[in-house]
N, C-alpha and C positions, 0 to 999 in steps of 0.2 A: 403621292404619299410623302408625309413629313410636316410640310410647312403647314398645313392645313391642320382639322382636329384628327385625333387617333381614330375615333369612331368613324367617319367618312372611309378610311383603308378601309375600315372593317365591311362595311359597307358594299365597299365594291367588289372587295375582293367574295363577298356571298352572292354578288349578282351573277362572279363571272363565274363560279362552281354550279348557279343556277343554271346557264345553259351549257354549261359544257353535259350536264346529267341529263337536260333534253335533247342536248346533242346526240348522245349514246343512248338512248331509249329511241330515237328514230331511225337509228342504225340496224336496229333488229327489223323493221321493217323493210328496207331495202336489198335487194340483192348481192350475192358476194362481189361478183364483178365491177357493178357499179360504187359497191361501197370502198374496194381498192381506190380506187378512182377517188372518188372521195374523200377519203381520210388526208389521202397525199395535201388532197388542197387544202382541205381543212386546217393543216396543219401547216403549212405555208400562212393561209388568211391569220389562222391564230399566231403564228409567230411573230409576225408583221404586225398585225394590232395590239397581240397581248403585252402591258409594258412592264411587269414583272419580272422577276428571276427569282428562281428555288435554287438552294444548296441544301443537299441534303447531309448530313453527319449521322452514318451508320456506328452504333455500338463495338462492330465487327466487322474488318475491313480484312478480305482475303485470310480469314479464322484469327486476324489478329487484334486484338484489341485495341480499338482507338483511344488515347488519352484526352482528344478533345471531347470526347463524348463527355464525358466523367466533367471535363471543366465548363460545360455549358450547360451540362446538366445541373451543378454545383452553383453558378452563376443563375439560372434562370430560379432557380429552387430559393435563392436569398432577398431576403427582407424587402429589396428595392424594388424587384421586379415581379417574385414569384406571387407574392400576396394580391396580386391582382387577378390572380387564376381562383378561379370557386373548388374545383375539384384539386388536391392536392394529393401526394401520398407522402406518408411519413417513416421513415427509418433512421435507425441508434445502431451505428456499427461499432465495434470492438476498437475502431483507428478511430474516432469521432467522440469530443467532450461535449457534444449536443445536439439532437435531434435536427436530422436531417433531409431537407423538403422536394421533393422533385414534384413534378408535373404529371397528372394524371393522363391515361391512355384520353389524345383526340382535343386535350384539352390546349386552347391559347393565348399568349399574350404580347402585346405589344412593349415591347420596349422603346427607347429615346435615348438618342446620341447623339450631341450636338443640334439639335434641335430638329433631328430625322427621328420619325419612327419605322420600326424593325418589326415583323411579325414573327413569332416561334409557334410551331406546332408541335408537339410531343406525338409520336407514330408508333404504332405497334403491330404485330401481325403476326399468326404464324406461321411457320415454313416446316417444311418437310425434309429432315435431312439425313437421306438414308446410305448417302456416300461414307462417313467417318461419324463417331460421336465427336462432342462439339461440347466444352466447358464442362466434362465429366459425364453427362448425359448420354447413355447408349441411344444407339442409329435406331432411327424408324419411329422416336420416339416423338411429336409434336414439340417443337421449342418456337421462343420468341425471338422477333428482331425487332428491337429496339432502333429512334434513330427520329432525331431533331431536325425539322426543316424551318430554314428560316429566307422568308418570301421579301424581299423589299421591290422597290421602283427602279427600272434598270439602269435611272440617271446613276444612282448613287454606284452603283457598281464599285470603281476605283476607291470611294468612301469604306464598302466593306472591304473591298480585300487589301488596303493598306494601311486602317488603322480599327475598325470597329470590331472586327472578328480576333484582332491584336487584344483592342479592349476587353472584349468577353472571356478570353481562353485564358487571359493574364488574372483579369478579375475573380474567377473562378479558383484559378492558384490559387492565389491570398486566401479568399476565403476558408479553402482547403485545409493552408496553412496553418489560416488560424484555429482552425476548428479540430484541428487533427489531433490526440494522445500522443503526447510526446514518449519517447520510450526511451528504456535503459537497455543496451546491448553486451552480449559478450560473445567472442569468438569461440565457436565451435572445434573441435580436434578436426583435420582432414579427412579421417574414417570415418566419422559421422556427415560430412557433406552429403553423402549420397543417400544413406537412410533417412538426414531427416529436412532435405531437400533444402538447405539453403546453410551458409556457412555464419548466420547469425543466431542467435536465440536471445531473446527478446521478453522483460515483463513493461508495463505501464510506470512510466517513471512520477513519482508523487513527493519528492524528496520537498518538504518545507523549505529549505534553507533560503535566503534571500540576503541584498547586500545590505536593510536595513537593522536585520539580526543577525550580521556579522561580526565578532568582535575584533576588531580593526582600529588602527588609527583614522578616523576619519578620512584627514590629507590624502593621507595612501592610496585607504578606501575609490575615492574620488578619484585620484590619478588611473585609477583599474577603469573604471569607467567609464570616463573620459574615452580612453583607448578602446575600449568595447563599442563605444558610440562613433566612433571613428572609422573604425574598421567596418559595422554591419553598413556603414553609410556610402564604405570606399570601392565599389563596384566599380566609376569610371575612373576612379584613379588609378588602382590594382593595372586597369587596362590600358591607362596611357602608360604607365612605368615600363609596362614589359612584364609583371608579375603575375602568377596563380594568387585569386582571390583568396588567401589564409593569414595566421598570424599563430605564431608559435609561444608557451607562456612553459615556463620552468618555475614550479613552486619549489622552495626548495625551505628547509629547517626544520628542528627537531619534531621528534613524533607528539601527537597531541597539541599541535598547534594551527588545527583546522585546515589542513589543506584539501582534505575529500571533502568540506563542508563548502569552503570556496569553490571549488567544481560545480558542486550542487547550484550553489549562488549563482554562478556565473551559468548554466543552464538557463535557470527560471527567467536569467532577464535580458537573456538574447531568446528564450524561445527554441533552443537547437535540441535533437537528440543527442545519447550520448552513446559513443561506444566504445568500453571498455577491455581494452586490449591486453590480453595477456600473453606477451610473448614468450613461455615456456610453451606453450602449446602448439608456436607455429615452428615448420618442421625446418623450412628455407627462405631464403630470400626469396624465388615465386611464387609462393605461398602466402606472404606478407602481398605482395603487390595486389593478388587477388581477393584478399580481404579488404584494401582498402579499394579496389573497383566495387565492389560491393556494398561500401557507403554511400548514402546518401547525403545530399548537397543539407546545409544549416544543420552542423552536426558539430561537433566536439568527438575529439578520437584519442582518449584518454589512457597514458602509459603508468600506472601508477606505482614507486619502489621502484624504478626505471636502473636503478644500482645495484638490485638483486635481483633482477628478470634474470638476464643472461649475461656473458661477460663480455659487457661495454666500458670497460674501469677505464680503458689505455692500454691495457697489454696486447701487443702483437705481433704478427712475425717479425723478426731483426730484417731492417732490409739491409739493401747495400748502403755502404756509408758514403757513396756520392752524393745520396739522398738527402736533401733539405728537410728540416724538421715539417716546414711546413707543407712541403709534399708527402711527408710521411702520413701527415692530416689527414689529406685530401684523397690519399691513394684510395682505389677502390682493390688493395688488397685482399684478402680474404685476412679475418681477425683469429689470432689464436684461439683454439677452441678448448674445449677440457675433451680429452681422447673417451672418456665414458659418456658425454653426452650426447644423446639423441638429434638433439638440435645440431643443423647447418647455417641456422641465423649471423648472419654476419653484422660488426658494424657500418659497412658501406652499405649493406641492404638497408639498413635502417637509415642511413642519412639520406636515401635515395627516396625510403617511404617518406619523409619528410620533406624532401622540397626537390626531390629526381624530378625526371619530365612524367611520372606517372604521378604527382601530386596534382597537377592540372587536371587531371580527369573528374575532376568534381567541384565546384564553386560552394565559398560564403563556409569552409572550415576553420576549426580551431582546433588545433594539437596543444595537447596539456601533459607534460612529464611532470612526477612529481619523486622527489627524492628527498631524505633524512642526511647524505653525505655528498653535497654538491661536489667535495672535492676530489670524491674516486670517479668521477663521470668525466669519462673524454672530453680535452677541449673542442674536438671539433664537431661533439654530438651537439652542446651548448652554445655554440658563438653566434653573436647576435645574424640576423639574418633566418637560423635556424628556430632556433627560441630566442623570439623579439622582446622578448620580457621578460624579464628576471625577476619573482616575489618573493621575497623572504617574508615568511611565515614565523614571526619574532613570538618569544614568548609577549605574556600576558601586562602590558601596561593599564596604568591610570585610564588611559580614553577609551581602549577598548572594557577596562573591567565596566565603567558606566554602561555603556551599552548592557552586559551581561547583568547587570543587577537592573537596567530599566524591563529586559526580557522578560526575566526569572522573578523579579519583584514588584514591578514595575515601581521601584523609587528614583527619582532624577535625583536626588540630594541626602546628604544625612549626615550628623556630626561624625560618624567615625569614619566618614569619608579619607579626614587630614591620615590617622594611622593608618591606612590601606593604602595611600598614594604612598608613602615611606617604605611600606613591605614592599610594593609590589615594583619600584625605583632601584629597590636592593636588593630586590632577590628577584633568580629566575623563574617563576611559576607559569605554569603551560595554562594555555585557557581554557581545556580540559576540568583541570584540575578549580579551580575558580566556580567552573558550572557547575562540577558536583558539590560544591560548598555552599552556592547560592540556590541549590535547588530544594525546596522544604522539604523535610521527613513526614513533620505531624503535621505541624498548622498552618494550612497556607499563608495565613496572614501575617505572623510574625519575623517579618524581613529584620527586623534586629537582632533576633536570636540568629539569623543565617550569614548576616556579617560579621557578628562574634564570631562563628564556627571559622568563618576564610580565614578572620585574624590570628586564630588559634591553632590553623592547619598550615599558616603558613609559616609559625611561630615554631611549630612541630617539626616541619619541615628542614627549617634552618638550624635548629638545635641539631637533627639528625645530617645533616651536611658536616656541620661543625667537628663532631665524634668522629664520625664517616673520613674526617681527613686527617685528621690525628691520628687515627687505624690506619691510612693510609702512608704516613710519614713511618709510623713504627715500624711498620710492614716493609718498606723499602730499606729503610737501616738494617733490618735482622737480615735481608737476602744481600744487599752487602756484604754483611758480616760474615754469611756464609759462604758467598763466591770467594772472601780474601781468604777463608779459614781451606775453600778447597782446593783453590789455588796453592797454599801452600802447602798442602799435602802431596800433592803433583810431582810441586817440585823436588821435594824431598823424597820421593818413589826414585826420582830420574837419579837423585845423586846415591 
């Protein structure tokens, strides 16, 4: 089997099923004594001539589920291979963006590897199994055993099992991968782990956003990228360094300047889940750790307002003053807590979820904080290493508005282009604020009337800034006035 045609395997291997079923239909004729006797040799002659091997892959390996089942199954079922089977079956799971093929009961095919071919058989059958029920099914009830054998030439042997059966179980991932509904996660409270059997909850993640309708400085844009490509690619790098395969990113600038939307982006174009951590919920430092064993691997584990979770600012216990500042960092102290809060979450628990030696329990992570006040966030939650990249989330420029008007209008150009790079040079505008100006009310079509509207909102804008600081200068003068007016009442009380 291999070098030869596919058809020839097939061939022989139905001549040698032909006598082995003569074999056993003359065995009923024969006596029991003699046919001991027999079988033994039989089996001897056949091992000695037969030049085969079967491995067989049960579904359910001692009640537990096998995951290579699932990945040969996955791999036999796709485009390259499975289509050469006549009887297929079809299934659309809830984890799956597209129908899903496996191999009908009995039915086979040939595969090729390296210029060897492989036999698969898909096997069914049912069993009786009256010791325990088995995947929800009460006892005594008739279930299936499921379970892929795959027959080659006994030459090849060290061929399967050091790289072919590598090939299929791996190829089978991928496909998995790619085929899988990506989800958006949130952690559950600890009292509900038990009622609702897992400490995730989970809908289908369908978030549009993407890096080519993001409003961004391109440069930027690119440099984000760049690094994204880098990292999904740094598998043996990660492992010659010494490092857990992850990368830390701190978005960090005022609200309304897309930083949940870049999350989103950065999802769709590595492909990962997301899970959305909210740490008021976890109760302590083991309770965190267990959430993130619970993650799965190509995933983003996102802390979002990471300034107002809980208090990670820098305040903490006074230690002793022998202490270096930069030990104070490092310490795995326990962090001041507020005396009414529920939470034991500490800040060492948290730099520990972050890159502790429990961060290795999972490969091909991103951790994503995001915060409005970079500068109430500990330095030692931030420093590079922890969060390897620092994005400011700037307001709304020239490069990025283009983008937003190609989106929303699709116009690449337009004369009042020149007054819009002026506003948008001199004044802070969020790119929030930009989308809702470029987005039409009435007419879809009239993109001139929606870039009037941004120049006039941002014209609005500034007028109101302008007031707004005037009120604010007056405002400061009068409580002057009044601190020197009540200061000298003071003193005059005393004399």
């Amino acid at each position: 089997m291999g070098d030869g045609d596919s058809s020839t395997f097939g061939e022989q291997f139905s001549r040698l099923a032909g006598i082995m079923f003569i074999w056993s239909t003359i065995q009923q004729l024969i006596p029991q004594s003699v046919r001991l006797f027999l079988d033994k040799l039989w089996s001897k002659l056949f091992g000695f001539y037969y030049p085969y091997v079967h491995i067989t892959f049960h579904e359910y390996t001692k009640g537990i589920y096998n995951d290579a089942y699932t990945s040969i199954a996955t791999y036999l079922g796709s485009t390259h291979s499975g289509m050469q089977s006549t009887y297929l079956t079809g299934d659309k799971s809830e984890d799956s963006k597209s129908l899903i093929l496996n191999l009908d009961e009995g039915q086979e095919i040939i595969d090729e590897f390296n210029g060897v071919h492989f036999l698969w058989r898909a096997c069914k059958e049912k069993v009786e199994d009256n010791s325990s029920s088995r995947r929800g099914i009460m006892s005594g009830i008739p279930q299936e055993k499921n379970s892929y054998v795959l027959v080659f030439h006994k030459k090849y042997r060290d061929m399967v099992t050091k790289t072919y059966l590598d090939h299929v179980i791996q190829g089978g991932k991928e496909i998995e991968l790619n085929n899988r509904q990506r989800k958006l996660y949130t952690n559950r409270s600890s009292e509900d782990w038990f009622w609702f059997g897992g400490k995730w909850n989970y809908i289908n993640f369908h978030h549009p956003a993407t890096f080519d309708t993001l409003a961004m400085d391109p440069l930027k844009k690119q440099e984000i990228i760049s690094d994204l490509d880098a990292f999904k690619k740094g598998k043996a790098y990660y492992t010659k360094i010494g490092k857990a395969w992850k990368r830390g990113y701190l978005l960090h600038g005022p609200p309304g300047t897309g930083k949940s939307t870049m999350i989103a982006a950065i999802a769709n174009y590595m492909e990962y889940d997301i899970y959305d951590l909210e740490l008021t919920s976890v109760i302590n430092n083991s309770e965190l750790k267990q959430l993130l064993i619970d993650t799965r691997s190509k995933s983003i584990i996102v802390i979002e307002d990471i300034d107002c979770s809980i208090d990670l600012t820098g305040k903490r216990k006074k230690k002793e003053a022998s202490k270096s500042e930069e030990e104070e960092m490092e310490s795995g102290q326990e962090d001041k807590i507020d005396k009414d809060s529920k939470s034991k979450l500490t800040l060492s628990g948290v730099l520990n979820f972050i890159d502790g030696i429990w961060s290795a329990c999972g490969q091909e992570r991103i951790i994503i904080f995001t915060t409005n006040h970079v500068d109430k966030l500990d330095p030692a939650l931030i420093r590079r290493g922890r969060m390897d990249m620092h994005i400011e989330m700037s307001y709304c420029k020239f490069e990025a508005f283009k983008i937003l008007a190609k989106n929303y209008l699709d116009i690449d150009s337009h004369p009042l282009y020149g007054d819009i790079r002026q506003l948008l040079e001199g004044n802070d505008v969020r790119p929030c604020d930009v989308a809702e100006n470029l987005m039409p009310k009435t007419n879809p079509g009239d993109g001139e009337q929606c870039l009037r509207n941004l120049i006039q909102a941002i014209n609005a804008a500034k007028e109101e800034t302008r007031v707004r600081g005037k009120r604010g200068t007056l405002a400061k003068r009068l409580k002057e006035t009044f601190l020197s007016k009540s200061t000298f009442k003071k003193s005059a009380t005393k004399v």
